[in-house]
N, C-alpha and C positions, 0 to 999 in steps of 0.2 A: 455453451458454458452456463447461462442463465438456466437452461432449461434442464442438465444433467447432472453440474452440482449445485449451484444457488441452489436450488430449490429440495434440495435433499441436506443443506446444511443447518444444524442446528446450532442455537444460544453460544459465543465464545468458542466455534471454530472457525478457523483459518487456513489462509490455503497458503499451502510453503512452497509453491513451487517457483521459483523465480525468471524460470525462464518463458513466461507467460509475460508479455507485456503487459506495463502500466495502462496502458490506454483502453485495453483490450479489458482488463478486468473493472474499469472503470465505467466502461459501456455496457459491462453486464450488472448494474449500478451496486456494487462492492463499495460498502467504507473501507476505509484505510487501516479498521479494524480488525477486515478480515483475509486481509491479505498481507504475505511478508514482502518487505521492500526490501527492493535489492539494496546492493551496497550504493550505487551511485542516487539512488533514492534519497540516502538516509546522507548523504554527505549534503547534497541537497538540502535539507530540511535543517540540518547544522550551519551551514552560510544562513538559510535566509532569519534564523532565530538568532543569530549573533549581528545579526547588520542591523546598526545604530547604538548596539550597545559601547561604550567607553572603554578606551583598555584603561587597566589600573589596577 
């Protein structure tokens, strides 16, 4: 992966495939930029930005 698309990817692309694990594109060192997160990703990311906030 690192060596067939990283490295052929340019500025503000991203790779949509989702059925590519998290872990896996992480090790090909991807930000979070450049890759689309699945849905359980982004649900993820919803809990841990709401924990501590106050309801009201």
């Amino acid at each position: 992966l690192r060596n067939r698309v990283v490295a052929y990817m340019e500025e503000g692309e991203k790779i949509w495939n989702t059925n590519i694990p998290v872990i896996v594109l992480r090790l090909a060192d991807l930000t979070k930029s450049q890759y689309a997160l699945t849905d359980l990703e982004e649900k993820d990311n919803e809990k841990t930005k709401r924990r501590g906030q106050k309801p009201g």
